[in-house]
KETINU-49805 format. One line per 4 residues: number of its first residue (from 1); their letters; for each residue y, z, x of N, C-alpha, C. Coordinates in steps of 0.05 Angstrom, whole numbers. Each point is the difference from the previous one (the first is absolute). Example, Ala and Ser with C-alpha at 12.3 -4.5 7.8 and 13.67 -1.06 7.14 Angstrom:
BEGIN
1> AS> -114,156,264,24,0,-18,24,0,18; 21,-14,-7,24,1,16,22,14,-15
//
This chain:
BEGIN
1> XXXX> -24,0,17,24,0,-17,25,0,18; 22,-17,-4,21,-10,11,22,27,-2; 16,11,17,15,15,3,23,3,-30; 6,-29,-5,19,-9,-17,-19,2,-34
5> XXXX> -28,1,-3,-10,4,-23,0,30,-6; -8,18,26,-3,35,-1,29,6,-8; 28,-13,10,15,10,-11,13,-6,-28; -5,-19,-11,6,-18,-28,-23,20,-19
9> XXXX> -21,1,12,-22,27,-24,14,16,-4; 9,21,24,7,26,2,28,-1,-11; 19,-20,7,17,5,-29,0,-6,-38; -23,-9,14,-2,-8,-31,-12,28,-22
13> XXXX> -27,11,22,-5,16,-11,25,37,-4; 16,-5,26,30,8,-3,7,4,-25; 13,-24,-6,13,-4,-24,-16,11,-22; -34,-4,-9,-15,8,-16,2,27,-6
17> XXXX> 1,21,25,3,19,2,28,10,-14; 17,-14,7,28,8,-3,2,4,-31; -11,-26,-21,0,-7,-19,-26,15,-18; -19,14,11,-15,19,-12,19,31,4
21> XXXX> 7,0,31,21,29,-6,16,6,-22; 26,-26,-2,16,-6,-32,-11,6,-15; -24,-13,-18,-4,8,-13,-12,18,-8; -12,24,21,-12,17,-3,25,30,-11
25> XXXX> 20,-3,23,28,11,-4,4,0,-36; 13,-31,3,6,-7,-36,-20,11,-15; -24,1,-1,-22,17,-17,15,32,-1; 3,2,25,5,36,-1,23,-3,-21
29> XXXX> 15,-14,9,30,5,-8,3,-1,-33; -13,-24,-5,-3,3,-35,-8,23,-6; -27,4,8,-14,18,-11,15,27,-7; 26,11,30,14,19,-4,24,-3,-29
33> XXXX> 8,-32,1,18,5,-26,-15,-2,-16; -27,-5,-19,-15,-3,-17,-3,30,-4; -7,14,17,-7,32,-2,25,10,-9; 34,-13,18,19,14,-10,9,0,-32
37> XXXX> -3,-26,-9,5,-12,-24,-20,15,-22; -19,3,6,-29,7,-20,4,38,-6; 4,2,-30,-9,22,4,-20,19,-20; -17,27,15,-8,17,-19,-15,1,-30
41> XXXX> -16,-2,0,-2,5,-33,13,26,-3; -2,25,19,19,29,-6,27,-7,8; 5,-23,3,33,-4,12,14,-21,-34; -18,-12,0,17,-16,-30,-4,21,-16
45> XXXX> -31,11,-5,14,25,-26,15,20,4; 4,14,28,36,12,3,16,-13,-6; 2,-31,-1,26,-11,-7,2,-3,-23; -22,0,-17,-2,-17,-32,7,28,-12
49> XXXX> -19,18,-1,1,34,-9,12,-2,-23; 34,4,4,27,9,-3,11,-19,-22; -25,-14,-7,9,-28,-23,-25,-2,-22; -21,15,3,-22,6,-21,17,34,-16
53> XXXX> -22,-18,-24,6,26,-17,-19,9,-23; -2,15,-5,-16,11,-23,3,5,-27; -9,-15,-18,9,-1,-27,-20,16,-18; 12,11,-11,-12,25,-24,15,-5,-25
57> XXXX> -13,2,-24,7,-3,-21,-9,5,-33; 9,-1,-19,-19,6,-26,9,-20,-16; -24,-1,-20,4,-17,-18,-20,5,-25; 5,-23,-17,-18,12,-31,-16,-21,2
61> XXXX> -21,-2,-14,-19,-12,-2,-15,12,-34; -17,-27,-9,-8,0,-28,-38,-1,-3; -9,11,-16,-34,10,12,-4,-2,-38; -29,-2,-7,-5,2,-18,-5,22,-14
65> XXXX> 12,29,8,11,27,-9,34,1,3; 20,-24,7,21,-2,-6,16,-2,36; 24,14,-6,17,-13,29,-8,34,12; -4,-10,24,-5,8,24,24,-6,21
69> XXXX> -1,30,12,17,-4,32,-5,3,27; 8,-18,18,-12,-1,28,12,-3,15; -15,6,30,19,3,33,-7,-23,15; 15,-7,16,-2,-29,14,7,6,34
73> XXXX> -20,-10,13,14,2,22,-5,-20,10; 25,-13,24,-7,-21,11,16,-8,25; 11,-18,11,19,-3,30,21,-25,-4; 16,-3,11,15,-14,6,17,-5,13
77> XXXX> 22,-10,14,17,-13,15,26,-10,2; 20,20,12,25,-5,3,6,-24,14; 14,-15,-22,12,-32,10,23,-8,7; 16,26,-11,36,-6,1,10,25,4
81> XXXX> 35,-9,11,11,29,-1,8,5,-22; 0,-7,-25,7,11,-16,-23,6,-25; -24,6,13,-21,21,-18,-20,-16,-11; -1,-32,1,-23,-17,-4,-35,15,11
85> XXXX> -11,0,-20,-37,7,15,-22,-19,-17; -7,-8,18,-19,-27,-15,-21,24,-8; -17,-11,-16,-25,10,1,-24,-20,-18; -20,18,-13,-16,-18,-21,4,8,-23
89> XXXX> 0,-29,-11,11,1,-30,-23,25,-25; -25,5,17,-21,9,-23,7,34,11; 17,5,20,3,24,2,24,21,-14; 21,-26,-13,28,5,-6,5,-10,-22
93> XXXX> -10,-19,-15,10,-15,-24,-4,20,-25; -10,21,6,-3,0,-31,8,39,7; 5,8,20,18,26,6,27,5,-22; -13,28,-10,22,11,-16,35,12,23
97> XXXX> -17,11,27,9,8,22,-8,2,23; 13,-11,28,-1,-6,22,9,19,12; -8,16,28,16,10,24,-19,-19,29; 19,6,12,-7,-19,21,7,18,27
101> XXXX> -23,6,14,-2,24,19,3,-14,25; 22,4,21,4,-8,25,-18,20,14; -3,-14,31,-8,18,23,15,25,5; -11,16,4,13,36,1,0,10,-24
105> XXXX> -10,-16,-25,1,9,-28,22,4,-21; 17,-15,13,25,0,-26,-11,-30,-23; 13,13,-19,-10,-17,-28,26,-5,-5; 4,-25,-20,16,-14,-12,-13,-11,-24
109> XXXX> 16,-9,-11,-4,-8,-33,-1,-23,-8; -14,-17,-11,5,-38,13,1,-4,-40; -5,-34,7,-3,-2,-32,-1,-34,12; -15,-8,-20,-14,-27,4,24,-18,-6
113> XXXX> 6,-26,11,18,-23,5,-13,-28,-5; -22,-5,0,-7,-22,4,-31,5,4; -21,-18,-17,-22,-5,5,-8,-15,-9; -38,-10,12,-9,-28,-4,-26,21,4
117> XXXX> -12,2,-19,-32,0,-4,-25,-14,1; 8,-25,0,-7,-24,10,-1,-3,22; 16,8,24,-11,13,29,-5,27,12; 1,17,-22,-5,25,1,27,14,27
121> XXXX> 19,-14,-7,29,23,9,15,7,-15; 22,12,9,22,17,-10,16,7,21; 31,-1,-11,19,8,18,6,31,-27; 10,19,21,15,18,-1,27,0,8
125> XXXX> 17,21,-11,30,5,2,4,28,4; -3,26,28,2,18,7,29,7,-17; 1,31,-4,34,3,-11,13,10,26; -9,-3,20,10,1,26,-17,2,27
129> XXXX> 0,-2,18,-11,-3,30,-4,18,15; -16,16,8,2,33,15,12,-15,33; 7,20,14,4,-3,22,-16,-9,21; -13,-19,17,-17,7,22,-20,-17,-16
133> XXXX> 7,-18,-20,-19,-21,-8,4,-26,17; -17,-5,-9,6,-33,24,-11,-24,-18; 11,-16,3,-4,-32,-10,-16,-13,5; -11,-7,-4,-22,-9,7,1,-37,3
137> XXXX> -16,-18,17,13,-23,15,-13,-20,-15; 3,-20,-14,-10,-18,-16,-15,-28,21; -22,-3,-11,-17,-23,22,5,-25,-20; 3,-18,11,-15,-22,-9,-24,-7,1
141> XXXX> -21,-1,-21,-27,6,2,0,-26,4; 10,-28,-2,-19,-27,6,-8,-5,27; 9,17,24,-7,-2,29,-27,25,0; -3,17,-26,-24,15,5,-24,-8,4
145> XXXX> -13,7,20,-34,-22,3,-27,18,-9; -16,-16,1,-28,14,-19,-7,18,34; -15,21,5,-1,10,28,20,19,18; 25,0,-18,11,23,8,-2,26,-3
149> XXXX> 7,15,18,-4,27,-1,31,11,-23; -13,16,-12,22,14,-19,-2,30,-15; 23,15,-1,-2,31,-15,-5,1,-24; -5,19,-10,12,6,-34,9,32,7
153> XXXX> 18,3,-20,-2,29,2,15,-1,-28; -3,29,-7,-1,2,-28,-9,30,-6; -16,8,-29,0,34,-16,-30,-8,-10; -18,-12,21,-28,14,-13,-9,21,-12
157> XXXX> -9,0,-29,-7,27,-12,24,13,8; 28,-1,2,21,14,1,9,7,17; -12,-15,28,3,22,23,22,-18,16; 27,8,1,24,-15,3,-16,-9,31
161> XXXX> 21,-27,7,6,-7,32,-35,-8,12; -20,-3,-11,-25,-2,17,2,-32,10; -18,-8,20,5,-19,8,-33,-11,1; -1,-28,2,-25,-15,0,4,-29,15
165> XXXX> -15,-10,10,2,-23,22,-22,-14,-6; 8,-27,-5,-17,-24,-4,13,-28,16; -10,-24,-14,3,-26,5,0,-14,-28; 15,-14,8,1,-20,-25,-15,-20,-4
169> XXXX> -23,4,-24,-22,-14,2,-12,-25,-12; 30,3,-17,-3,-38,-19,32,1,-8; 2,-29,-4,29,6,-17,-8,-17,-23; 7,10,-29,-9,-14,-23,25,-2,-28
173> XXXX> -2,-35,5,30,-7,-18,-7,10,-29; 31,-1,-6,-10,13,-34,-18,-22,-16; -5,24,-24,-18,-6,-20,-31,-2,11; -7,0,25,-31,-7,5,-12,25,4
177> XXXX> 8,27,6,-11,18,16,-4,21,-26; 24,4,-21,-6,16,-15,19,-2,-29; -13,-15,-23,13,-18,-19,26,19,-10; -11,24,-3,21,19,-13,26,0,16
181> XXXX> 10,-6,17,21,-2,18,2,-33,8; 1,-22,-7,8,-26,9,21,5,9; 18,7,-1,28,-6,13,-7,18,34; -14,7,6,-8,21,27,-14,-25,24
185> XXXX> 15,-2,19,-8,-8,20,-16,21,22; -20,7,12,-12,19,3,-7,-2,23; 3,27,28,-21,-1,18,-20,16,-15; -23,-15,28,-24,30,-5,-10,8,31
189> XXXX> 3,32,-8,5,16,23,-34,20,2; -4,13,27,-21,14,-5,11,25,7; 24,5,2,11,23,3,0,20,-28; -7,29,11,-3,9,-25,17,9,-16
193> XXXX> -14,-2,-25,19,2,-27,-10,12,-23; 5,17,-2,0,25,-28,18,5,-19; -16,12,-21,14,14,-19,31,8,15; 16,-6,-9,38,4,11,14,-8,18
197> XXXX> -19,-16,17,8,-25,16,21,-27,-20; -8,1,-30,9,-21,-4,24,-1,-9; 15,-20,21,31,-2,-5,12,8,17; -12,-1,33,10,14,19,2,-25,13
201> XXXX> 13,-1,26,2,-25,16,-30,-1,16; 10,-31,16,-29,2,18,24,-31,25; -7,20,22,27,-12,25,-17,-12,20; 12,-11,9,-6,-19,23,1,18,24
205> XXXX> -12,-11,25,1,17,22,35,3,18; 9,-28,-14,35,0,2,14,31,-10; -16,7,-24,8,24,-20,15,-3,-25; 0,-42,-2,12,-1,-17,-24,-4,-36
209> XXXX> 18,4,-23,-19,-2,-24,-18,-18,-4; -17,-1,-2,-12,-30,-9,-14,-6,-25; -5,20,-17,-9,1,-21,7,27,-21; -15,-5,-25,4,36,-14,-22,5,-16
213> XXXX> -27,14,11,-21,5,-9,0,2,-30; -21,-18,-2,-2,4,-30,-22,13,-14; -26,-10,10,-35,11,-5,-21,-2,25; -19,11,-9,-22,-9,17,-27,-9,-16
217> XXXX> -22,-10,-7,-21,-15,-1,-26,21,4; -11,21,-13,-15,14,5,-16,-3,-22; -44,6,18,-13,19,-22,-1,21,1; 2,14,20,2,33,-2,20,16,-4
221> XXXX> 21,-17,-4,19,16,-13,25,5,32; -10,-2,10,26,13,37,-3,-30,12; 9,-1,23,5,-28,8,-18,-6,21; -4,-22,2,-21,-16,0,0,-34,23
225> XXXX> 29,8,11,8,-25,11,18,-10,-10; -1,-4,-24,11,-24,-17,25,10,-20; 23,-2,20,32,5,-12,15,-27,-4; 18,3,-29,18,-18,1,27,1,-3
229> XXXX> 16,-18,19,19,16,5,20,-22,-3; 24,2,-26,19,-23,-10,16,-9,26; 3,-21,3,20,-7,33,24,5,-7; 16,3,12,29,9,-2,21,-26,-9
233> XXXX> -9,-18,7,19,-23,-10,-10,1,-29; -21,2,-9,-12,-5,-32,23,29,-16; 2,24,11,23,20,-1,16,4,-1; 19,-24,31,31,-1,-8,10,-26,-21
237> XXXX> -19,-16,1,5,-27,-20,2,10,-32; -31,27,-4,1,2,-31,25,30,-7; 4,15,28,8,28,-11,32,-8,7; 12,-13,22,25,3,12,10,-34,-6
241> XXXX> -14,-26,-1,9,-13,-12,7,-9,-18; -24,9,-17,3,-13,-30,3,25,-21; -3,27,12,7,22,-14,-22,1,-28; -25,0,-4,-17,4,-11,9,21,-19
245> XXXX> 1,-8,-34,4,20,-26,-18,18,0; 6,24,-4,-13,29,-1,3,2,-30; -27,-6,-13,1,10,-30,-11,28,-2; -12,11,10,-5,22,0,-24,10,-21
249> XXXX> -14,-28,-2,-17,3,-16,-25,-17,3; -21,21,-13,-35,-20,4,-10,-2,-27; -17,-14,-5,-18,-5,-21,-22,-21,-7; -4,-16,-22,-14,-13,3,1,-28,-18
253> XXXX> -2,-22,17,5,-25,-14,-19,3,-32; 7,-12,-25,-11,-2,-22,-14,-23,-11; -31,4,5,-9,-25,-4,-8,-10,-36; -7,-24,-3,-12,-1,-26,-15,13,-13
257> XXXX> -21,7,21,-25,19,-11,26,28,-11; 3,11,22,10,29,-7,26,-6,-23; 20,-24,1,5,1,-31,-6,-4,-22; -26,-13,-6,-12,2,-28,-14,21,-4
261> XXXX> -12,17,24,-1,33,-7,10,18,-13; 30,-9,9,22,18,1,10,-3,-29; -7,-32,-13,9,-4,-24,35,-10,4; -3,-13,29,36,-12,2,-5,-27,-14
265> XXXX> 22,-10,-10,1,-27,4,-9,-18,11; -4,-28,-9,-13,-15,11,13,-15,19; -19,-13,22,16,-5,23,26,21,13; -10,23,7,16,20,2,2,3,37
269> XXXX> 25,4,6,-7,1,32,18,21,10; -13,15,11,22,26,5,-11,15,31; 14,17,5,-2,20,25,-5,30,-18; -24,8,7,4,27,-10,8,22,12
273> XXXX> 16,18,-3,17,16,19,-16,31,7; -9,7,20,-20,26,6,17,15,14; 5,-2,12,26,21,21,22,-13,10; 23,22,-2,23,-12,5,18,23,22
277> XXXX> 16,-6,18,11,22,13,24,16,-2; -1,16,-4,25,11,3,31,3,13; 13,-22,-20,38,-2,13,-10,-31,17; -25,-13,-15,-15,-31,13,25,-20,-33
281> XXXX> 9,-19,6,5,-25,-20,-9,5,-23; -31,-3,3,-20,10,-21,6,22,-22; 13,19,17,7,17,-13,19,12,-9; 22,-18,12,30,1,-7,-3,-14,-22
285> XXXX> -4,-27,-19,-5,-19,-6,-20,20,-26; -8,19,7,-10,10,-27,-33,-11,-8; -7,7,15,-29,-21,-3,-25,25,-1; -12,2,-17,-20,31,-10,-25,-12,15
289> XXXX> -16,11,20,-23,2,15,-21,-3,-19; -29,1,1,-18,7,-5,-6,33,-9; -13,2,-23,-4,34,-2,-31,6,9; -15,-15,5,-32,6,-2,-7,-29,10
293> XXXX> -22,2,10,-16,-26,12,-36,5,-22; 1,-26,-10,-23,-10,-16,-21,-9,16; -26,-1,4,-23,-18,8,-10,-19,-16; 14,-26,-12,-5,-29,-11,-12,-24,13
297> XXXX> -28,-7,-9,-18,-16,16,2,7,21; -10,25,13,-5,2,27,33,1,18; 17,1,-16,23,-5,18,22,20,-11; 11,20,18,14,21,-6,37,-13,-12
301> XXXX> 7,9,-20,24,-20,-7,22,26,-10; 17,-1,12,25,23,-6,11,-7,-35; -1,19,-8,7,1,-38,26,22,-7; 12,-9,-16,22,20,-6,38,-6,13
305> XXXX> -12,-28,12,24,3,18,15,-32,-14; 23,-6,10,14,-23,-5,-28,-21,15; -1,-31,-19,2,-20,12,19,-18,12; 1,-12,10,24,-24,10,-13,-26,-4
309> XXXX> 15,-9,-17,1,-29,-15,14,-16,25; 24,0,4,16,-18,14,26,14,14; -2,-10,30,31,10,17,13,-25,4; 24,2,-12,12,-17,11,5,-21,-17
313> XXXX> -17,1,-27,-6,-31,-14,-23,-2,10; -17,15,20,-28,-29,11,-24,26,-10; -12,-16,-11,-24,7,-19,-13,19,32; -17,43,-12,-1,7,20,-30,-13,2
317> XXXX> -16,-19,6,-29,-5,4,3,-4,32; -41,2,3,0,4,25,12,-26,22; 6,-22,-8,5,-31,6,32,5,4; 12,14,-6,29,6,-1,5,23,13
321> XXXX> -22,13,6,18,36,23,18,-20,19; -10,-21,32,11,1,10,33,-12,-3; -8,-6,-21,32,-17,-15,14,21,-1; -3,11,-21,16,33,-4,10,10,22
325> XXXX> -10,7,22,2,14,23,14,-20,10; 4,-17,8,22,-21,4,24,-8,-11; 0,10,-26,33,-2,-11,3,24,-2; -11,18,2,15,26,0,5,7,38
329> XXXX> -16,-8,18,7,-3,23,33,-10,2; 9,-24,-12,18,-16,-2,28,17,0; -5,14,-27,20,18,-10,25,18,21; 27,-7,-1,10,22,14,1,26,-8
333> XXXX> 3,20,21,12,30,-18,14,6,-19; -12,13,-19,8,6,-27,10,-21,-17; -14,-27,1,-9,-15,-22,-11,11,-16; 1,-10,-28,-18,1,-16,-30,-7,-6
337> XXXX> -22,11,-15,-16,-22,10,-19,13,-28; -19,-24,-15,-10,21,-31,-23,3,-1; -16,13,-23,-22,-3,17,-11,4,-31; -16,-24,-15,-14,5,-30,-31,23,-7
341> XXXX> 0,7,-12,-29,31,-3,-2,-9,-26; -27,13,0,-20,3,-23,1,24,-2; 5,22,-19,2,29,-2,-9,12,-25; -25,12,-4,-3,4,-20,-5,-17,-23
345> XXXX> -8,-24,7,1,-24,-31,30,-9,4; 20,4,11,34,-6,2,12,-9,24; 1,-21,-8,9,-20,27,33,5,3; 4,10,30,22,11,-4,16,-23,34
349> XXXX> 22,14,5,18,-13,24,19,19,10; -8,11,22,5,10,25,22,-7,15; 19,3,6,19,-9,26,14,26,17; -4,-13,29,2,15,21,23,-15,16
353> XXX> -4,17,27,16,-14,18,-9,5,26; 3,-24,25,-13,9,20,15,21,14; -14,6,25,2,34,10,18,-20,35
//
């Protein structure tokens, strides 16, 4: 080998060297801002903490020995400085009364603003903000990926602030995952989720929101893997964009069968009214609940209470809820808005105004 080939190798392999050092360096060096950038699962829930909260509450409820009253507990999430808390709509919609318990245990008094049952949320309206709360940081969930690591924290069985760690394990567009909620765009998480988890946030390892628990998927009753958790854009679109009508009321669509039971009219199409909330539209608006629940063909049906014929002019059947809920969405503050009943054999007319 020629003097002039040993030295053309040996720089070459030089340079090789040089160019494996670089990038061995650059490995370190990322790796140090990747570590600086990255943090904690005990470092995001120190930061999130201070923006969960604990929701407690009562309400009435109707049984086939008459109305009944009950406690609710559940979680949710400071979104603004001025007293916004998302939560789930099946934990709040039908509350006679709300307090809403910060970290260190101060309570406040909320009252429902806006909901969509249809994705199972609800916004709240605090009557003020304790000190030493914190805001909590809004994600855009369409950069969220199936495989990420993510929190929940929330009031399992009541127990304020607990925390649980998963991945996000499907993402499932509305209407396919769970009919009763179509309007819910959904992750599914294996982080766990219990009894009073629902309506709590669930954050990114950023620490920002990404969703607001809604259920989990069990046969034994405790969880099982399988949580679902509304995304946050499906949240700010139905709770902070479009401001979702809070009727403050449940019941049950009126089919043919159950009105020739009932001995209504023919071709009769109504909402039958079972519970209604207290200081809810529903009940400004004058609208009488259910007194007792019947067992008819196998199917439990609230009796004693107003029907609803028509809101708005639009006949109330089941082919028309999401209509309804759309022109009354429409409506500004303290419009008018009417609402036709069956009462007693006496078809009467109702008018309110929005809240």
């Amino acid at each position: 080998m020629g003097t002039f080939e040993m030295v053309t190798r040996w720089r070459h392999r030089g340079f090789a060297a040089l160019v494996l050092i670089a990038a061995v360096v650059g490995m370190v060096l990322t790796g140090r801002a990747e570590q600086a950038d990255a943090q904690t699962v005990r470092e995001v829930f120190q930061k999130v903490e201070p923006s969960v909260v604990v929701i407690r509450g009562r309400g009435r409820d109707v049984t086939a020995s008459g109305q009944t009253r009950y406690t609710e507990t559940g979680s949710g999430v400071l979104i603004s400085t001025d007293g916004q808390v998302m939560t789930a709509s099946h934990v709040v919609h039908l509350l006679d009364e709300i307090s809403v318990e910060f970290l260190g245990g101060e309570t406040v008094t909320a009252q429902v603003v806006a909901s969509e049952p249809a994705a199972d949320l609800s916004l709240l309206k605090l009557d003020r903000v304790p000190p030493g709360a914190r805001v909590a940081t809004m994600a855009d969930t369409n950069t969220v990926q199936v495989g990420e690591q993510v929190i929940v924290v929330g009031a399992p069985y009541g127990l304020g602030h607990s925390l649980s760690v998963g991945y996000i394990s499907a993402r499932w567009a509305p209407n396919t995952i769970y009919r009763t909620m179509p309007l819910a765009e959904f992750f599914q998480t294996d982080a766990v989720i219990n009894t009073g988890n629902s309506g709590g946030p669930m954050f990114s390892m950023k620490g920002e929101v990404i969703g607001i628990v809604s259920h989990n998927i069990s046969k034994s009753g405790g969880s099982e893997g399988l949580g679902f958790v509304v995304t946050l854009n499906t949240a700010r679109q139905l709770l902070l964009e479009k401001r979702s009508f809070w009727s403050g009321l449940e019941g049950l669509t009126l089919t043919d069968e159950l009105a020739d039971l009932l001995n209504l009219p023919d071709r009769a199409a109504g909402f039958m009214v079972k519970t209604i909330a207290k200081g809810s539209p529903a009940d400004q608006i004058g609208l009488r609940p259910a007194t007792q629940l019947a067992t008819i063909s196998g199917q439990e049906v609230p009796l004693g209470g107003d029907i609803l014929l028509a809101v708005q002019g639009i006949p109330a059947s089941a082919a028309n809820l999401a209509r309804i809920r759309d022109a009354l969405n429409q409506l500004a503050p303290d419009a008018p808005f009417t609402v036709r009943i069956l009462r007693a054999g006496e078809v009467l007319e109702l008018t309110g105004r929005m809240q």
